[in-house]
C-alpha positions in Angstrom: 34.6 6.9 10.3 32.0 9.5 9.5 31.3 7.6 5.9 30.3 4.9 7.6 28.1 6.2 10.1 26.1 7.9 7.7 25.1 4.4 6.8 22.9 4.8 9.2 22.7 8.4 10.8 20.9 9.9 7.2 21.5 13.5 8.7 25.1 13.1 7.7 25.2 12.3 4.4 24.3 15.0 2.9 27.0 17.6 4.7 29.6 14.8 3.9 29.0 14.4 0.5 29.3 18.7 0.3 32.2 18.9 2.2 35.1 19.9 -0.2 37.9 17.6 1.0 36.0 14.1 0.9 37.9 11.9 -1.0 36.2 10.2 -4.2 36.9 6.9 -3.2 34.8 7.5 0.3 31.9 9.5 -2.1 32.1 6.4 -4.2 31.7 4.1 -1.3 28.4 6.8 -0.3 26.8 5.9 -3.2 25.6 2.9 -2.1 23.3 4.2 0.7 22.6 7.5 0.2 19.4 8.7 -1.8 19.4 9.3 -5.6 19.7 13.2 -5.1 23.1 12.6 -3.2 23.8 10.1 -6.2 23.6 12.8 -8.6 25.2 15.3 -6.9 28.3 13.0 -6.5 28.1 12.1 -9.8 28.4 15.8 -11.0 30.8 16.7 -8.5 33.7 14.1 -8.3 35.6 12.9 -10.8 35.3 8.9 -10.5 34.4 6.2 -12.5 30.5 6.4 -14.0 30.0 2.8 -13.5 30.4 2.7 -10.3 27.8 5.3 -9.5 25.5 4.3 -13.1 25.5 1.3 -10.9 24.2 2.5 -7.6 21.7 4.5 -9.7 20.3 1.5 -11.6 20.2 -0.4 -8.3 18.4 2.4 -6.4 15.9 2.3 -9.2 15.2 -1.0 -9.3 14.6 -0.3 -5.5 12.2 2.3 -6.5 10.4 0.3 -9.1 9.9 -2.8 -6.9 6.5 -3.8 -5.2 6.9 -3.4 -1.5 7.0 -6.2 0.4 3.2 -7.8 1.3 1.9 -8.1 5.2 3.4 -10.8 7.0 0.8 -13.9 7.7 0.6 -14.7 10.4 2.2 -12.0 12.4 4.9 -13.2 14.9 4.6 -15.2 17.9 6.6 -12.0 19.5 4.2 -9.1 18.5 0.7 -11.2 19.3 2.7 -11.0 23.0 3.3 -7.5 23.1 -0.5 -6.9 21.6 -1.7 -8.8 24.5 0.8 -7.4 27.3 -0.6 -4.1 26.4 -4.1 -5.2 26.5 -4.4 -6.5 29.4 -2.6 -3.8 31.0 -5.0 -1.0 29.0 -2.0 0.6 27.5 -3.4 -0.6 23.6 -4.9 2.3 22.6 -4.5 4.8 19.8 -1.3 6.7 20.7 0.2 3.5 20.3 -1.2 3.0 17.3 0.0 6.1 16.0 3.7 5.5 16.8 4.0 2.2 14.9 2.6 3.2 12.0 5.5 6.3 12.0 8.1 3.8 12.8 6.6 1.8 9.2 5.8 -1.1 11.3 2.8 -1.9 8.9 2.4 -5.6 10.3 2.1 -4.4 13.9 -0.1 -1.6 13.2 -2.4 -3.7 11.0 -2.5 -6.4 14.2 -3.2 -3.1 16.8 -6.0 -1.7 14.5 -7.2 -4.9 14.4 -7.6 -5.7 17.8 -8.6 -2.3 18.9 -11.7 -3.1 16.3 -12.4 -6.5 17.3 -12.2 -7.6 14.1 -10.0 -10.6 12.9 -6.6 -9.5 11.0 -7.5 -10.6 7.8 -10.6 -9.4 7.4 -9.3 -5.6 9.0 -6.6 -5.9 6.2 -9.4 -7.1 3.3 -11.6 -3.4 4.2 -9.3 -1.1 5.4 -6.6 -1.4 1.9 -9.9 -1.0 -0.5 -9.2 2.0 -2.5 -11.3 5.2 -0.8 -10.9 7.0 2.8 -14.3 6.0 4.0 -13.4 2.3 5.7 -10.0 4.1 7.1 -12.3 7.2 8.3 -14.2 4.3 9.9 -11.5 2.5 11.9 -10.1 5.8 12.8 -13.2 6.9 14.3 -14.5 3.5 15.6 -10.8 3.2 17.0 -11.0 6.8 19.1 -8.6 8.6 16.6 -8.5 12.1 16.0 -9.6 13.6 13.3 -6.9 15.5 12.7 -4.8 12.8 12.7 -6.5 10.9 9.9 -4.8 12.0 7.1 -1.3 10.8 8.5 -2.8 7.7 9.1 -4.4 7.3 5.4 -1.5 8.9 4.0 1.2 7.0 6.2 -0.7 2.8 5.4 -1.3 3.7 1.6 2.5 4.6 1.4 3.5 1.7 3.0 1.3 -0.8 0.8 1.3 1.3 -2.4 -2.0 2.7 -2.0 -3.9 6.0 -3.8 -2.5 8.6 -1.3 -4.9 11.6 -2.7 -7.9 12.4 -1.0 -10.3 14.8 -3.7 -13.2 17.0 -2.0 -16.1 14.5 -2.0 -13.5 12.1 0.1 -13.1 14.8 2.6 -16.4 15.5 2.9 -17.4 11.9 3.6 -14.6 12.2 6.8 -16.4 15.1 8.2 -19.4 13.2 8.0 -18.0 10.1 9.8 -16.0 11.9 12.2 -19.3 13.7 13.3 -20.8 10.4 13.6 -20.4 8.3 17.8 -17.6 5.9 18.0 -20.4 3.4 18.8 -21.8 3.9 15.6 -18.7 3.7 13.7 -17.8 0.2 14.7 -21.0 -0.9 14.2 -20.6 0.2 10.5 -17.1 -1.6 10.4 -18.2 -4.7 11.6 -21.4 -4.7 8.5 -19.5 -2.8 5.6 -15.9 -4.9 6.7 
């Protein structure tokens, strides 16, 4: 029963996998779900068959090596509601935002930031994926997010579409600069560099 739960309660995997008295046939079973390091250390550590797990390895790679999946066009009917729900009732804002993006919903976050910018979705998605931090710094500060808070954001939407995820010094200097700059003045920029 625990086995299977870890299917989906990650935490658990890893003190299963450890525990002495797991049966190989249940590690086996593991190896389908559980990260390449838990693959490897089942493979080392139980005596079963290696093409069972050389299998689970190779299909975890080809996982790995696989483009992610592309934005959605259009977005669905069902988050266009909840986008305007929120509007109108002035809970779209940032924090919001913030909490999608965590939860990898890339589609909706690309929809909020769009709307908090006023700019159409394709268009948000055409600027704000160019390689460089400046058009995220931007719509971070045009949108009213911290600035502490921008690197998760660049970090967090250029893991989720593949993106350069390295910021070098001249990059961070150019935040600063746009994080010193009005909200005003940073959607102004948006809507002529976008």
């Amino acid at each position: 029963m625990l086995v299977e739960k870890s299917r989906a309660i990650t935490g658990l995997a890893e003190p299963l996998v450890c525990r002495p008295d797991l049966p190989p046939q249940l590690a086996t079973a593991m190896c389908d779900w559980v990260s390449y390091a838990l693959k490897t250390y089942i493979k080392t550590n139980y005596a079963i068959a290696p093409r069972t797990v050389d299998s689970a390895m190779a299909d975890a790679n080809m996982v790995l090596k696989s483009e992610p999946a592309g934005p959605k066009d259009p977005p669905p009917d069902s988050a266009q509601k909840l986008i305007e729900k929120l509007s109108a009732s002035g809970q779209l804002k940032a924090g919001f935002l913030m909490r999608v993006l965590s939860q990898g919903q890339v589609d909706l976050f690309d929809l909020v930031f769009a709307r908090l910018l006023g700019v159409e979705l394709n268009k948000f998605r055409s600027f704000f994926y160019r390689d460089g931090s400046r058009l995220v710094a931007l719509s971070c500060r045009a949108a009213g997010i911290k600035k502490s808070v921008f690197s998760t954001v660049f970090n967090l939407s250029r893991q989720a579409r593949s993106g350069q995820t390295v910021l070098n010094p001249a990059d961070l200097a150019e935040v600063e600069t746009i994080f010193a700059l009005p909200r005003p003045a940073a959607l102004e920029q948006i809507k002529h560099e976008g």
